[in-house]
C-alpha positions, -999 to 999 in steps of 0.1 A, spaced: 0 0 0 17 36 -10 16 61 18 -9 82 22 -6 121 8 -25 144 28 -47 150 -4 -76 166 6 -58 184 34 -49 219 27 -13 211 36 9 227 7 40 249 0 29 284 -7 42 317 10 17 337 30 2 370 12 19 398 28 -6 428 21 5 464 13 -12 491 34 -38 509 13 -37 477 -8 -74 471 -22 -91 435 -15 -86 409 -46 -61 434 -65 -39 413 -90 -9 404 -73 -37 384 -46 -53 373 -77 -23 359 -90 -16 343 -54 -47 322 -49 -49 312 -86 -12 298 -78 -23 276 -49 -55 272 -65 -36 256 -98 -6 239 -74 -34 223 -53 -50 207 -89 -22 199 -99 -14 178 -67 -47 164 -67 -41 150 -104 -11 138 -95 -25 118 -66 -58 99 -90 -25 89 -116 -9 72 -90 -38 55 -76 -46 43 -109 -13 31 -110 -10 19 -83 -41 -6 -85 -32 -16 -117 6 -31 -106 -13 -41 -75 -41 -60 -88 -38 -100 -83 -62 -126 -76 -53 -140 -44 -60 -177 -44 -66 -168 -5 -101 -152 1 -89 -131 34 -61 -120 13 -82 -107 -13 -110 -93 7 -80 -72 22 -72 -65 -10 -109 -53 -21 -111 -35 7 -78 -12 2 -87 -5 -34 -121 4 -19 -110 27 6 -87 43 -18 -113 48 -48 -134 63 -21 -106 88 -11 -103 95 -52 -137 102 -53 -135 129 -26 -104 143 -45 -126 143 -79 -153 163 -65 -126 188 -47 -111 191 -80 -144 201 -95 -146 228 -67 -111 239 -74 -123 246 -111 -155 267 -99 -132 283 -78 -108 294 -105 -138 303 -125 -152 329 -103 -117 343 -102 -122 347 -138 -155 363 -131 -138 384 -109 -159 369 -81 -139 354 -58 -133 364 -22 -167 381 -14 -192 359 6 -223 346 -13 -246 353 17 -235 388 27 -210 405 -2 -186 413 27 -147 401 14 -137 369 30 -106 374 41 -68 368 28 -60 347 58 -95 325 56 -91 319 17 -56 308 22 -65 284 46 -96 276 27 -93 285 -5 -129 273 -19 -146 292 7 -174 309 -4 -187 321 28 -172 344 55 -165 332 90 -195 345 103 -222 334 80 -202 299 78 -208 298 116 -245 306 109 -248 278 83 -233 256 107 -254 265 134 -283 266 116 -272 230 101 -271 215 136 -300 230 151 -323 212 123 -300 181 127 -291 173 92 
């Protein structure tokens, strides 16, 4: 079994976003910035499904032993399960860079208010500020989906 990469964790190489004062919000050296570890973080993610695909390919055998190949079945499940999750963050990724294009990005859905340099960079698909995410989430729990 290949190690685990933290795929879906937002554990990556960038530089923080030192901002200028006076700078305005989503000027085009931050646009430039999160498109980088927007495109890095695909990229990574791509990378990840290849070896997968890979990897269950050299991996695949029919164990004559049945515990041996439910163990089998079951890591190839697990890790087609983790690709999955990576698929659909990929697909967020490209809506993400798409409403950079649209000159979009950063301002919460709910509100209009910016998000926040320091919350996209730890969350760079957020489409919500902090405090209406913590109203979702509230709002999410108290009708107990």
């Amino acid at each position: 079994m290949p190690a685990q990469k933290k795929g879906t964790n937002l554990i990556r190489n960038f530089i923080p976003y030192k901002e200028k004062k006076g700078e305005e919000y989503m000027n085009g050296s931050q646009v430039v910035h999160f498109c980088g570890i927007l495109d890095t973080w695909k990229l990574e993610l791509m990378e990840e499904v290849d070896r997968t695909v890979n990897h269950m390919q050299d991996e695949a055998a029919n164990f004559p032993d049945p515990a041996d190949r439910a163990s089998q079945e079951e890591e190839f499940s697990l890790e087609l399960r983790t690709r999955d999750r990576e698929r659909k963050l990929i697909k967020k990724i490209e809506k993400t860079l798409q409403r950079i294009e649209d000159e979009d990005y950063g301002f919460c859905d709910s509100c209009g208010v910016e998000i926040g340099i320091r919350r996209l960079e730890a969350r760079p698909t957020a489409t919500l500020c902090i405090d209406c995410k913590t109203l979702a989430e509230i709002k999410e729990k108290q009708l107990g989906n």
